[in-house]
C-alpha positions as CSV (number, residue, x, y, z in Angstrom):
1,X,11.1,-38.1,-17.6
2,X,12.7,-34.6,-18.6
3,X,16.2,-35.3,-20.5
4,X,17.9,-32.4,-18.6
5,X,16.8,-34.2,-14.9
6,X,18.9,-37.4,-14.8
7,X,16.9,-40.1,-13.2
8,X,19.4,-41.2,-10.8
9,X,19.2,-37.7,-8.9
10,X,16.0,-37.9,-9.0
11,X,15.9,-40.8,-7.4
12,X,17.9,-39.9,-4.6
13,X,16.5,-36.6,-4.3
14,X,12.9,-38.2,-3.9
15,X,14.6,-40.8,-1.3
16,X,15.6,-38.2,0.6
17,X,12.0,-36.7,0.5
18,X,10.1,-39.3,1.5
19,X,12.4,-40.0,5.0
20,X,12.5,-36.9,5.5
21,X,8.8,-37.1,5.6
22,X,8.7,-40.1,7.7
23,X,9.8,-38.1,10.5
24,X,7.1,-35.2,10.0
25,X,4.3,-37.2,12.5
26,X,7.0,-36.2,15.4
27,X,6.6,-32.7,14.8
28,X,4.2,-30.6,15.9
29,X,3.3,-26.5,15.3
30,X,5.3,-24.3,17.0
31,X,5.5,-20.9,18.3
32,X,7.1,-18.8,15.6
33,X,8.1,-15.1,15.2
34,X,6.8,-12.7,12.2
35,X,3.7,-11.3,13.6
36,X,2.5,-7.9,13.9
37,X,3.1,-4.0,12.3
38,X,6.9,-4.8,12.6
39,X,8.0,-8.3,12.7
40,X,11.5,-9.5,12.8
41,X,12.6,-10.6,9.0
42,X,15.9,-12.4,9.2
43,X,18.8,-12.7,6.3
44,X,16.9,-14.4,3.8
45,X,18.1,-18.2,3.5
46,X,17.9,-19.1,-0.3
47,X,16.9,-22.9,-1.2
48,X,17.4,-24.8,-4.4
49,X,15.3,-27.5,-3.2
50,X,12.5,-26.3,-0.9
51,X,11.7,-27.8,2.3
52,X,8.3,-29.8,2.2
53,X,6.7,-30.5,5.6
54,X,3.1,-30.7,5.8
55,X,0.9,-32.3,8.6
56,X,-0.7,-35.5,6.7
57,X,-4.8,-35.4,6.3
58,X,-6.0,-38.1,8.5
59,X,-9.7,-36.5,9.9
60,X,-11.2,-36.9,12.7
61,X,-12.5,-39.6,14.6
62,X,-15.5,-39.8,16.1
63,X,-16.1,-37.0,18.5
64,X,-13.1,-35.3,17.9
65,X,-12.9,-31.5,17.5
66,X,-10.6,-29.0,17.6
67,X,-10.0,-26.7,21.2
68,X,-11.7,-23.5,21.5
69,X,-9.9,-20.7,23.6
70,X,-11.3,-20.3,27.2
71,X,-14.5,-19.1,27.9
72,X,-15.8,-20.5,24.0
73,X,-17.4,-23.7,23.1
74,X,-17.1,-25.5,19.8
75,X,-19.4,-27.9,17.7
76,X,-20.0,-29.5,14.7
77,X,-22.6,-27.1,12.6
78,X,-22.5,-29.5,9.4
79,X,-20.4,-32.8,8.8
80,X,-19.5,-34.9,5.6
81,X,-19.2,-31.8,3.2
82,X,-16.4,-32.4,0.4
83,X,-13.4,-30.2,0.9
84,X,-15.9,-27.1,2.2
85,X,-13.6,-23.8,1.5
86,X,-15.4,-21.2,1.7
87,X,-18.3,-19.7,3.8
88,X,-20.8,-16.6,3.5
89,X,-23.9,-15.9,5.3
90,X,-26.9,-15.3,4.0
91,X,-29.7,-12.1,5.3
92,X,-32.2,-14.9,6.7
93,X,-29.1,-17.0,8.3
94,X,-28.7,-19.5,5.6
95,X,-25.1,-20.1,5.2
96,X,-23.6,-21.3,1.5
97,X,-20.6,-23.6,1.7
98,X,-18.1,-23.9,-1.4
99,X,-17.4,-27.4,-1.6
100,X,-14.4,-27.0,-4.2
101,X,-10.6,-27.6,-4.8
102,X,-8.5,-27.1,-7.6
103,X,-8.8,-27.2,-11.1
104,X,-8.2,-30.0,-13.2
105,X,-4.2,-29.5,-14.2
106,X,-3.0,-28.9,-17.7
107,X,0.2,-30.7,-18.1
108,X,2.8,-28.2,-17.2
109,X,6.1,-30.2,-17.9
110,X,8.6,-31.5,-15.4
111,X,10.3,-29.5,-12.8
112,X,11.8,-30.3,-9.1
113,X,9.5,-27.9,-7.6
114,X,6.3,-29.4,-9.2
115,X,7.5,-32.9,-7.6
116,X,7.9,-31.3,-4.3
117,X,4.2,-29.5,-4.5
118,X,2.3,-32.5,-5.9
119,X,3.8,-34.3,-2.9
120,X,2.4,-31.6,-0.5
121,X,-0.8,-31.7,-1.7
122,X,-1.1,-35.5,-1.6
123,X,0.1,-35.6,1.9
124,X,-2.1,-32.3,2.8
125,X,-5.4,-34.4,1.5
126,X,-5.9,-31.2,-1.7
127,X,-5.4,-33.8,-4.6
128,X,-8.8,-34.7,-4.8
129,X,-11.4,-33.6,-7.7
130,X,-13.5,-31.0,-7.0
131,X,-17.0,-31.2,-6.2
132,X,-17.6,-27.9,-7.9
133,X,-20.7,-27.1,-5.5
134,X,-22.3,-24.3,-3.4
135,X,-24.3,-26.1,-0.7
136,X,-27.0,-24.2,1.6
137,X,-26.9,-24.7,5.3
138,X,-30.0,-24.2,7.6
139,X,-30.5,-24.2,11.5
140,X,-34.4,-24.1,11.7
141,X,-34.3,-24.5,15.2
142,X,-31.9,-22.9,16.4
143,X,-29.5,-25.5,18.0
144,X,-26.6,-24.7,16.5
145,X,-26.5,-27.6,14.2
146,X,-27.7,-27.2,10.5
147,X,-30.9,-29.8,9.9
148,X,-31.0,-29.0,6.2
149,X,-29.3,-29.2,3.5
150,X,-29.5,-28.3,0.0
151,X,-27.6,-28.0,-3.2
152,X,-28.0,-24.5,-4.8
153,X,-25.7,-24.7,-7.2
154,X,-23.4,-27.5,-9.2
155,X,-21.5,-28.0,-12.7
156,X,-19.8,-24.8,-11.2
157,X,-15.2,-24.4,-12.3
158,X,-13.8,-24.2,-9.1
159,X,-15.7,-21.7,-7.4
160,X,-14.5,-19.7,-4.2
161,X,-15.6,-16.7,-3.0
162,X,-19.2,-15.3,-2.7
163,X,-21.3,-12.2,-2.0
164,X,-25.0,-11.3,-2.5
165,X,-25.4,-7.6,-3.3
166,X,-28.9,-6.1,-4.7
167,X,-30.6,-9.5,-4.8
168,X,-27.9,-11.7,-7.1
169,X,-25.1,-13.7,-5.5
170,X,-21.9,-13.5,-6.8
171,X,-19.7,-16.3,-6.7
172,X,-16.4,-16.3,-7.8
173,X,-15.3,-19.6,-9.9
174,X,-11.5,-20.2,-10.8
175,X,-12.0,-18.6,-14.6
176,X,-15.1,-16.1,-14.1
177,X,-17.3,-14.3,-12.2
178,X,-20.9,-15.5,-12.2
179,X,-23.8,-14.5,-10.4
180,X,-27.2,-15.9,-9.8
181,X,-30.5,-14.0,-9.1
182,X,-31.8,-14.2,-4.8
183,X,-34.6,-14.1,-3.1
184,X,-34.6,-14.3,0.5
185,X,-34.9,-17.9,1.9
186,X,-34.3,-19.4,-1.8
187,X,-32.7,-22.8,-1.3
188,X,-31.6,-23.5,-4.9
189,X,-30.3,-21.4,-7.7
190,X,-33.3,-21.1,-10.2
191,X,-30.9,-20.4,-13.8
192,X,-27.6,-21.1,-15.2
193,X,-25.0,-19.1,-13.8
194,X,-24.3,-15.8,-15.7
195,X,-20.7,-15.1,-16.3
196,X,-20.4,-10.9,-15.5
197,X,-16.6,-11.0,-16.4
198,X,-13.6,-13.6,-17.2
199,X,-10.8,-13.7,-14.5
200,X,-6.9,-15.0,-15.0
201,X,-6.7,-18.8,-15.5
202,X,-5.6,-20.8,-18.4
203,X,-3.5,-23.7,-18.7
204,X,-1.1,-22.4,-16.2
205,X,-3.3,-21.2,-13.0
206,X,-1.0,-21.8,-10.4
207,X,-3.0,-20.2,-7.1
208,X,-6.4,-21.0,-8.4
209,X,-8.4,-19.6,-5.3
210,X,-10.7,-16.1,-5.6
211,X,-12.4,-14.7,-3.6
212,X,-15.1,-11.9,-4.3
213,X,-16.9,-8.9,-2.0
214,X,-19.4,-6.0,-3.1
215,X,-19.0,-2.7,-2.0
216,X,-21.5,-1.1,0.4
217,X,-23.5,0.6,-2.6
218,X,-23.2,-2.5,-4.4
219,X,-22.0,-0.5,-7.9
220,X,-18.6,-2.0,-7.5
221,X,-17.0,-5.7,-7.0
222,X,-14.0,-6.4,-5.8
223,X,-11.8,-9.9,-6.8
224,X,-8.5,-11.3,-5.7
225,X,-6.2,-12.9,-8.1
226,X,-3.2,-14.5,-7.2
227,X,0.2,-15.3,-8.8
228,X,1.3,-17.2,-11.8
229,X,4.6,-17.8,-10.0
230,X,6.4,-18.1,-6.3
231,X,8.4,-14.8,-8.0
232,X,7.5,-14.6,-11.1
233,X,9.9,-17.2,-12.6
234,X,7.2,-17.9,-14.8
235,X,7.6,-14.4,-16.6
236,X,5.6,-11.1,-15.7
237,X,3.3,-11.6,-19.1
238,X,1.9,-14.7,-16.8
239,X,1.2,-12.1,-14.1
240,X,-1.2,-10.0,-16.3
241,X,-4.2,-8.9,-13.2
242,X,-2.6,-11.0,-11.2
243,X,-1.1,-11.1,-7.4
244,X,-4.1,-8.3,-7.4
245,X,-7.2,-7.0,-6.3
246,X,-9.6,-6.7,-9.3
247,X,-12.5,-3.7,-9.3
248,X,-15.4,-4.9,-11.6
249,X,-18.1,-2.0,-12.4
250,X,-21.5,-3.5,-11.8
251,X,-23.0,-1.8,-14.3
252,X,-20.1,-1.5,-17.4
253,X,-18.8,-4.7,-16.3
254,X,-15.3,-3.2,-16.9
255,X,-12.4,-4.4,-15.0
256,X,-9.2,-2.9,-13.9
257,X,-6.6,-3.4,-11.4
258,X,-8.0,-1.4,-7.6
259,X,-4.5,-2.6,-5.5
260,X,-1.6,-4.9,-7.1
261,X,1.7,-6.6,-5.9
262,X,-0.2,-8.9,-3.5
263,X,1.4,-12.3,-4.3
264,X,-1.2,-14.5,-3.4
265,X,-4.2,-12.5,-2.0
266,X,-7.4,-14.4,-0.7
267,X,-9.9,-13.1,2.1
268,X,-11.8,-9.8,1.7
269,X,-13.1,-7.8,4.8
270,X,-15.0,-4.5,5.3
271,X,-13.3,-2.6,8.1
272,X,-16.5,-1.5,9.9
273,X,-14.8,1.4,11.9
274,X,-13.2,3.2,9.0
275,X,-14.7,1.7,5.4
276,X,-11.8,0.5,4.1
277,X,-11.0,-2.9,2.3
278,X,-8.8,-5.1,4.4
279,X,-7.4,-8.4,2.4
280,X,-5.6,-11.4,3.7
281,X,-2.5,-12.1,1.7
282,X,-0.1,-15.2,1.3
283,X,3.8,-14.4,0.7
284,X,6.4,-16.1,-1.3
285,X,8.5,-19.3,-0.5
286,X,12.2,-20.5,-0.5
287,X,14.2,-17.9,1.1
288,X,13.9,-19.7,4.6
289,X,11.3,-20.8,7.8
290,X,10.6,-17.3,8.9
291,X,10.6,-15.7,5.9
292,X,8.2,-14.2,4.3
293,X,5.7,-13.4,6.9
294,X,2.2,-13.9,5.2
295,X,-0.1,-10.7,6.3
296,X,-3.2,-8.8,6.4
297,X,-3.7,-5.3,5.5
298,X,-5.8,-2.3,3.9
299,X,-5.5,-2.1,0.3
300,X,-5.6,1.3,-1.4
301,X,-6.6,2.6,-4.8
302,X,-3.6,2.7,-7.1
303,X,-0.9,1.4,-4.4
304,X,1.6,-1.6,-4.8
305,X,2.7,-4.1,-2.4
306,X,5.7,-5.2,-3.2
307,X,5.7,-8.4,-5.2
308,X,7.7,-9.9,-6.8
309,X,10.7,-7.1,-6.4
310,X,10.4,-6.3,-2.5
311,X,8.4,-7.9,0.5
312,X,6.9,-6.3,3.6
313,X,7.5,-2.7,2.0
314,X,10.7,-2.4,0.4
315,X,13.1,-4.9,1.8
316,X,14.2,-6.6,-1.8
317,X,13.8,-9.9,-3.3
318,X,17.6,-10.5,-5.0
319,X,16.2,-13.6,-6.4
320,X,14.1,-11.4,-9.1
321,X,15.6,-10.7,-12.1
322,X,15.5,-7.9,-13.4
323,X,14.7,-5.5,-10.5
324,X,12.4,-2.5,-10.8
325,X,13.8,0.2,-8.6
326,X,11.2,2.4,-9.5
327,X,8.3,0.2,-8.4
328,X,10.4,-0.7,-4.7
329,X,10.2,2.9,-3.9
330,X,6.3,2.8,-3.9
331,X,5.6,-0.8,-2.2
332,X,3.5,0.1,0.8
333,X,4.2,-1.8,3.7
334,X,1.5,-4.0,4.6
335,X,-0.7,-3.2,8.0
336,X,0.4,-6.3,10.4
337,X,2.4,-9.5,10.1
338,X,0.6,-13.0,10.3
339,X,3.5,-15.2,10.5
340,X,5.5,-17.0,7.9
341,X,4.1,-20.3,5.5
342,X,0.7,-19.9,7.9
343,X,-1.2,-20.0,4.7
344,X,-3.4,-17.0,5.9
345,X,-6.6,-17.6,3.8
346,X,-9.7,-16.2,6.0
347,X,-10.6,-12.7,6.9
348,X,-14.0,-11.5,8.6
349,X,-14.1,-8.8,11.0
350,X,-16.0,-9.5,14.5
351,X,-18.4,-7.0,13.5
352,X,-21.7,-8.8,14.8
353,X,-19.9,-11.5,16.6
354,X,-21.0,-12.5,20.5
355,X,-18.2,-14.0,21.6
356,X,-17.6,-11.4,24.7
357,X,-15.6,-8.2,25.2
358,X,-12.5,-10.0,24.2
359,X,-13.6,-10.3,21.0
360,X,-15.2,-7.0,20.3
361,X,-13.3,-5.2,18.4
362,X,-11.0,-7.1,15.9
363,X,-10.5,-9.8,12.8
364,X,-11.2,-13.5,12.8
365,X,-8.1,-15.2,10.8
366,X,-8.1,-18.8,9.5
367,X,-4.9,-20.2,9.1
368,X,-4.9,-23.5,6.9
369,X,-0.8,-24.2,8.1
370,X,2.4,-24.5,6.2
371,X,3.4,-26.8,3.9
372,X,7.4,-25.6,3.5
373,X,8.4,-24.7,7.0
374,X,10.8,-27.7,9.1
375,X,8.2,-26.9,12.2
376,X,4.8,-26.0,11.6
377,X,3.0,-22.6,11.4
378,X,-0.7,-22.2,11.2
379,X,-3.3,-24.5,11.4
380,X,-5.2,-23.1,13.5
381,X,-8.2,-19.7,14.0
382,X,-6.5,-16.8,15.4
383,X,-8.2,-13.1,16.3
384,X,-6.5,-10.0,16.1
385,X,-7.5,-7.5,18.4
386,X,-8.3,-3.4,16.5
387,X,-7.9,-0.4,18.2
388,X,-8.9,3.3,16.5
389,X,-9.6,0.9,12.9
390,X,-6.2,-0.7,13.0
391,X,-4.3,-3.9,14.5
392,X,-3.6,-3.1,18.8
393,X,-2.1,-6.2,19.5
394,X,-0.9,-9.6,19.6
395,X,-2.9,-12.2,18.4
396,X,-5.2,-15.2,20.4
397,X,-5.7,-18.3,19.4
398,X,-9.2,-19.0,18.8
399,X,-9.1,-22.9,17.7
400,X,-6.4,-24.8,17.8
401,X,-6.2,-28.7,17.7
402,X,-6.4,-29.3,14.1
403,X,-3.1,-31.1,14.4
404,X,-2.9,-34.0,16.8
405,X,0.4,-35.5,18.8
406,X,1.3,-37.5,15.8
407,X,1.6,-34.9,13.7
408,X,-1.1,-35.6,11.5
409,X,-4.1,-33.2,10.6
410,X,-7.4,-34.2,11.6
411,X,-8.7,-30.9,10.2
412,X,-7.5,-27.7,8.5
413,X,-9.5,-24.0,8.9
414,X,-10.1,-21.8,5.6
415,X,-13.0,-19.5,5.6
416,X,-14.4,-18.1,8.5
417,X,-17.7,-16.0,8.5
418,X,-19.8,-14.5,11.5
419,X,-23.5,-16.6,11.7
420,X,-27.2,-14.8,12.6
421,X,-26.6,-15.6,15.8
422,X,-22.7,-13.9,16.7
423,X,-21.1,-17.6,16.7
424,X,-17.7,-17.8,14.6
425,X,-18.2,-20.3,11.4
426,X,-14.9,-22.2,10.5
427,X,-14.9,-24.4,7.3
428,X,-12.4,-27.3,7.8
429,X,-11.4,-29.0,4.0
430,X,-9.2,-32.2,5.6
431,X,-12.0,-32.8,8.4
432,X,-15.0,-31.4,6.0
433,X,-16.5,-30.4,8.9
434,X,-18.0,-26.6,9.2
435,X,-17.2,-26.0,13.0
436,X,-19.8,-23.5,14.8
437,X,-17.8,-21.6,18.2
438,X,-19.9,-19.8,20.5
439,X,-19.7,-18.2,23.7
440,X,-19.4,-21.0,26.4
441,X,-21.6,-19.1,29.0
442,X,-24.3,-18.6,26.4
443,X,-26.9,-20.4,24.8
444,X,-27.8,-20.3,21.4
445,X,-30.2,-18.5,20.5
446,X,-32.6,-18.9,17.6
């Protein structure tokens, strides 16, 4: 017990916890501003103790699945993974599935906050160990459904993101980049991994998560790191290439910072109209339910977004001490809005999707849901229609579901990739299901 927390607070602080989350099941997720180029940001609301309301894992039962807008269709592509993340597709249609979750912990002391997260995670089903595996799907006939199965690599630190560019795959664990020589249709990694660089971990790693994406040449990597801190409480030296975009040269293997002041970025995209890097970024807690929208945006060369001194461009964050005028001048407002606490992890532009005109021109967003917000946001697949290279609209929901009339969560999205065959993948880490949603008119084609 810390010596400066008396135990009877505690104790009554925690009591208050745990009824207030006895009356989560009533809740359910609800319609919520903060979305788009401009949202609404309201007076920001300040909280010493933060507000933990999470939908409890529970899975699915048998048959159940999540509900796929109107005119899709929805099945299970592979069941009984553990805690599947993150999703890439392979040339030949093989698709690799990071079955991962967070590091081990280092003991990082007491604190109120700590209490409150450890609780979330328990309640969210993310406190179990991590199976530290990239598994290979196959569909050899063409049914949708994946009839094979292998293990291509294992004994892997948390890995996340991965990319195959001039025959090795990349894949991003929690401490390093690795890669892994490819040959098309390989089913199982033939060597050790390589490490090409170290990435920001250590004993205090507090968004674990990176993801990793080539460019089209291939002579360049990109990585996202996130925060040390909600607001850098933890001090900016923790931040060091962090709440960043990474550039690794494939050839030097020298790494320097591309885009920074992204608290907690995680899903990279290639905007096929205009070439640029679009990134799917998670905001900063405590200062209130509809604050601070999470978002998705380009990411430029040299340019700041904000954190930790200003969010959504330059509207400041008082709670950051000191302040850095100078760097609040510069934060670029980021491209559109994607609510508040929606824990906005997956990015893939529909580029090579066949889920009708609808969904022709646009991104694919998977929302894993808020675990801080008194209703719910997220949980759910959401597409965001482009027009001329940038957001045109409002969003659609894609999938919904993953939360049921108790309030509990039979499955929460991550990843999302586009399959050989134009269907939308979704990996789902509470139901550890990797959900396959098509076009209802169509069949599926081999």
């Amino acid at each position: 017990m810390h010596a400066g927390f008396p135990r009877s607070m505690l104790i009554a602080v925690m009591g208050a916890v745990m009824a207030s989350c006895a009356g989560f099941s009533a809740q359910k997720t609800g319609a919520i501003t903060g979305y788009g180029p401009n949202p609404t940001l309201p007076k920001p609301r300040p909280t010493l103790i933060p507000t933990v309301n999470i939908a409890e894992a529970k899975g699915w039962q048998k048959g159940g699945m999540p509900t796929p807008a109107k005119g899709l269709t929805v099945n299970a592509f592979a069941t009984g993974l553990d805690h599947p993340r993150w999703l890439h597709v392979l040339p030949n249609g093989d698709v690799l599935v990071a079955e991962t979750n967070a590091p081990a912990k280092h003991d990082e002391g007491f604190s109120l906050k700590k209490v409150f997260m450890d609780l979330a995670m328990k309640r969210a089903g993310a406190a179990t160990k991590s199976a530290n595996r990239i598994t290979l799907l196959r569909d050899t006939n063409g049914d949708g459904v994946a009839d094979v199965r292998r293990t291509f690599a294992e004994g892997l630190n948390s890995p996340f993101g991965m990319t195959l560019s001039r025959g090795r795959l990349y894949v991003a664990n929690t401490d390093a980049l690795v890669a892994f020589p490819y040959s098309n249709g390989q089913t199982r990694a033939t060597t050790p991994p390589e490490k090409i660089v170290d990435l920001p971990a250590g004993d205090l790693n507090h968004h674990w998560t990176k993801d990793v994406i080539a460019s089209p040449d291939g002579r360049k990597l990109y990585v996202t790191v996130g925060s040390n801190s909600n607001v850098g409480e933890n001090g900016m030296a923790a931040e060091k290439n962090r709440a960043a975009v990474l550039e690794v040269d494939r050839s030097t293997r020298r790494t320097r910072v591309f885009a920074s002041g992204l608290r907690n970025p995680n899903g990279l995209s290639w905007n096929p109209e205009t070439g640029e890097l679009w990134v799917a970024v998670n905001e900063r807690d405590e200062i209130g339910d509809d604050l601070v929208p999470d978002y998705m945006t380009s990411v430029r060369d040299g340019a700041f977004y904000g954190w930790p001194y200003s969010y959504f461009g330059q509207n400041v964050d008082e709670r950051v001490k000191p302040q850095r005028p100078d760097l609040v001048a510069r934060a670029v407002k980021p491209d559109y809005a994607l609510g508040s606490h929606t824990a906005s992890l997956g990015l893939t532009f529909s580029k090579g999707a066949s889920l009708g005109p609808a969904y022709g021109s646009g991104a694919f967003v998977g929302q894993h849901g808020s675990w801080n917000r008194s209703v719910l946001s997220g949980y759910k697949v959401i597409f965001v229609p482009f027009r001329g290279g940038k957001p045109g609209g409002p969003p659609r929901d894609v999938l919904t579901g993953f939360v049921g009339r108790d309030g509990k969560a039979m499955g929460r999205p991550v990843g999302v990739a586009i399959d050989r065959t134009g269907a939308l993948l979704v990996a789902d880490d509470v139901g550890n299901v990797i959900w396959r949603v098509s076009r209802a008119s169509r069949r599926v084609a081999g």
